[in-house]
C-alpha positions as CSV (number, residue, x, y, z in Angstrom):
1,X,-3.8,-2.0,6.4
2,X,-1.6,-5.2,6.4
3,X,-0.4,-4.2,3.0
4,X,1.0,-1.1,3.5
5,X,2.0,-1.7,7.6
6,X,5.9,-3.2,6.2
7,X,6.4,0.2,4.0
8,X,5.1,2.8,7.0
9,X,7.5,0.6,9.7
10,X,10.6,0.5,7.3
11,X,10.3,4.5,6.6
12,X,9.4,5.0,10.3
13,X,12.2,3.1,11.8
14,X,14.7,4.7,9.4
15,X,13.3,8.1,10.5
16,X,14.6,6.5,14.0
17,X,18.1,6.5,12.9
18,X,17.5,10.3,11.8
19,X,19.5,10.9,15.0
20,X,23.3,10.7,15.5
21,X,23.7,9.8,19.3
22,X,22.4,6.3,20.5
23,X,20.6,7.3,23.0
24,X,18.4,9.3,20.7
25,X,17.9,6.5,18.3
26,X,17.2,4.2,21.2
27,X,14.6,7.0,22.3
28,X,13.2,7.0,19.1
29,X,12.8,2.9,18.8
30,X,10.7,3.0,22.1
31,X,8.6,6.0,21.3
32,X,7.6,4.0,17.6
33,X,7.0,0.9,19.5
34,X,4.8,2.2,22.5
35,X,2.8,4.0,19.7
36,X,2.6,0.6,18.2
37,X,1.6,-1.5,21.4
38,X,-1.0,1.8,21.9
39,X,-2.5,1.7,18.9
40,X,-2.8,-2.0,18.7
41,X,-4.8,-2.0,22.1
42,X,-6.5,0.7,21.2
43,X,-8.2,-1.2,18.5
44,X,-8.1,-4.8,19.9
45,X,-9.3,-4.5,23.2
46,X,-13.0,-3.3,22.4
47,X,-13.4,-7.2,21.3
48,X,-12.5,-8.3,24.2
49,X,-14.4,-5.9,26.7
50,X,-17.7,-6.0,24.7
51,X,-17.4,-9.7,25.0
52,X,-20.8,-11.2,25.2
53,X,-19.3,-14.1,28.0
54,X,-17.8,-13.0,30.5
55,X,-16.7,-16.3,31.1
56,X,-14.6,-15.8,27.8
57,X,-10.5,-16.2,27.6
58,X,-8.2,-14.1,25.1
59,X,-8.1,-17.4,23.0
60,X,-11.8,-17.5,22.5
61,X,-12.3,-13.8,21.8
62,X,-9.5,-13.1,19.8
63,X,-9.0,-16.8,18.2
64,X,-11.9,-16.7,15.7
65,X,-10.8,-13.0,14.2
66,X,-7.0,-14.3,14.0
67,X,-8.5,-17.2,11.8
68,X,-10.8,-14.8,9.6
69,X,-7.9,-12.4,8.9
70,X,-5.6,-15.8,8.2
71,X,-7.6,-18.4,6.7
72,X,-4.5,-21.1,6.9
73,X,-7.6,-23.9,7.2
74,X,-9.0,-22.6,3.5
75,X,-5.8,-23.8,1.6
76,X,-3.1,-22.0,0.0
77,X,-5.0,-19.9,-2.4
78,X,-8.5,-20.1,-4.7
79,X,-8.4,-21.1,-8.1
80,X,-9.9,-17.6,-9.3
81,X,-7.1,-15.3,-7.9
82,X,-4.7,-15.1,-10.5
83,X,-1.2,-14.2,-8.6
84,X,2.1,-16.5,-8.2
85,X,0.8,-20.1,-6.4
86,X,-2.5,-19.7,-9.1
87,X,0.4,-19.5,-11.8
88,X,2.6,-22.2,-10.4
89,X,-0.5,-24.6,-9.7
90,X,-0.6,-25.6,-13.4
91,X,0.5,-28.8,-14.8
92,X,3.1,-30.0,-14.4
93,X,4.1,-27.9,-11.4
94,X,1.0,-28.5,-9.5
95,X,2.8,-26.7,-6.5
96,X,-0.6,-27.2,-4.0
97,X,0.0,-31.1,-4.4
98,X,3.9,-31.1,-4.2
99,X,4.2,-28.6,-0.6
100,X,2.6,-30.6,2.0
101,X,-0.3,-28.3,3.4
102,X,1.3,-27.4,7.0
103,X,4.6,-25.8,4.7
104,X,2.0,-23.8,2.7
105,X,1.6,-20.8,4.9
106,X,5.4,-20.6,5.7
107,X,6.2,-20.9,2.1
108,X,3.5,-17.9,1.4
109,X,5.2,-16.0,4.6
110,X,9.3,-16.5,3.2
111,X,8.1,-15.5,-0.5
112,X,6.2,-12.5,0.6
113,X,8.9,-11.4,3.0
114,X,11.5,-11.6,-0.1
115,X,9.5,-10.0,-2.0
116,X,8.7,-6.8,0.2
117,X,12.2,-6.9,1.5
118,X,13.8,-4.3,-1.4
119,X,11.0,-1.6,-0.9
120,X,11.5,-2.0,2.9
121,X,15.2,-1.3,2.5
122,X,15.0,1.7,0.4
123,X,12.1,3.0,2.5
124,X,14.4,2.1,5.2
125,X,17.2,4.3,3.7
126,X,14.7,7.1,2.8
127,X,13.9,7.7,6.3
128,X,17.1,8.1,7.6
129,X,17.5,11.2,4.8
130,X,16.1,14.5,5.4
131,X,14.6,15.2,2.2
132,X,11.7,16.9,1.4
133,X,8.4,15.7,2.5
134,X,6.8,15.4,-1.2
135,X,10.3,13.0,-2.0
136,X,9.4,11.3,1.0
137,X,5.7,11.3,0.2
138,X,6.9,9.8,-3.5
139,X,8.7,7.0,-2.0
140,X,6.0,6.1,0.8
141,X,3.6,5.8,-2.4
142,X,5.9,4.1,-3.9
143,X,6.9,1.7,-1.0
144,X,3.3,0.7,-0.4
145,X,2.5,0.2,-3.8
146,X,5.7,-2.3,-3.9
147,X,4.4,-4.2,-0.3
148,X,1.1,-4.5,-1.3
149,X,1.9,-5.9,-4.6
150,X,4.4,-8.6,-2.4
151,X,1.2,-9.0,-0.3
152,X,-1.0,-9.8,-3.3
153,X,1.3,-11.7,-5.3
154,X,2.4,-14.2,-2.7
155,X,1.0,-14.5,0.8
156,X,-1.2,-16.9,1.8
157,X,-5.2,-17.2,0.5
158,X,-5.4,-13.3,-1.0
159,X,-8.9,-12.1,-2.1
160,X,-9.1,-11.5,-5.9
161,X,-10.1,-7.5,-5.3
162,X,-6.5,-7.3,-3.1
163,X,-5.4,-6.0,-6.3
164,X,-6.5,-2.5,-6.2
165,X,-4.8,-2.0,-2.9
166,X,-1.6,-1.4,-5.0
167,X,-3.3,0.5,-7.4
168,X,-4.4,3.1,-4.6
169,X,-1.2,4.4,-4.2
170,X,0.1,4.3,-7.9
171,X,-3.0,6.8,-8.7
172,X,-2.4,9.5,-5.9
173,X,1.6,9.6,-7.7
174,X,2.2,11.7,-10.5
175,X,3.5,8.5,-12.3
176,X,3.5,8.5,-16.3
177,X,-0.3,8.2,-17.0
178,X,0.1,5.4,-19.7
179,X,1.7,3.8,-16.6
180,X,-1.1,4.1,-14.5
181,X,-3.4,3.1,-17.0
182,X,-2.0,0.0,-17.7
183,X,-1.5,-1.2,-14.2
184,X,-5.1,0.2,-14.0
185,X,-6.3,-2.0,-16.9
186,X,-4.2,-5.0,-16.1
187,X,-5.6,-4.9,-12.3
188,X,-9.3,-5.0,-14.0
189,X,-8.7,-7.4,-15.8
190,X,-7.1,-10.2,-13.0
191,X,-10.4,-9.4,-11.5
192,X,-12.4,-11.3,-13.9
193,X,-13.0,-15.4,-13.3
């Protein structure tokens, strides 16, 4: 979900700028964000009501998930995941030794962010169109194909299988199939140690 959250908020909050008067676009800002803050309590609070302390705070429910979903204490990546810090870890870069370890996940967070910022942008500029909904469809696809490949390509300790998350998207398009099969073939093939 992660991966494709940047792509869904940039077309969403350019649909909120759909509206010419300020008043609407400020109404639409708060009704995206309370569905947000919903949501997210919607799905985060079962943790902490099925709690099996009750003597337990926020920090101890919700601390060990935050650290399984970012695993800053397992290092900046694994050897076997072949995106760019993998690539750049080779003699005589060796970027793991040259970033001191505390700088890792920011550098993973700023490269990402770069990265995803152009699909944002033009999601962004899509949703304040009205087009049609399949050209809207097409560049959602096409958005969180671009995120997840950020995601995959620079955060901070990605799985190796992360890289089918941007071929989901790519499939459900009606991209050129030799296209598709490549990516297909090329996302197989990172998979292997």
């Amino acid at each position: 979900g992660l991966y494709y959250a940047p792509a869904v908020f940039a077309f969403l909050l350019g649909k909120c700028f759909n509206n010419n008067k300020i008043l609407g676009v400020l109404k639409n800002i708060v009704l995206l964000g309370s569905s947000v803050i919903v949501t997210f309590f919607i799905l985060w609070y079962p943790f902490y009501h099925f709690r099996k302390d009750e003597t337990e705070g926020l920090v101890d429910v919700y601390g060990p998930i935050l650290r399984r979903i970012f695993p800053f204490s397992r290092g900046l990546f694994e050897g076997k995941v072949s995106n760019i810090w993998c690539a750049l870890n080779v003699r005589p870069l060796s970027i793991r030794s040259r970033i001191p370890e505390h700088y890792q996940p920011l550098c993973a967070l700023v490269l990402t962010n770069v990265m995803m910022l152009p699909f944002c942008m033009l999601l962004f500029a899509m949703g304040r169109k009205n087009n049609a909904p399949i050209d809207n469809l097409k560049a959602l696809l096409w958005g969180s194909a671009g995120t997840s490949i950020s995601f995959f390509l620079a955060s901070f300790q990605v799985h190796e299988k992360s890289i089918l998350l941007p071929l989901a998207p790519l499939i459900v398009l009606e991209a050129p199939a030799l296209f598709i099969e490549w990516v297909s073939i090329m996302s197989t093939w990172s998979l292997w140690p």
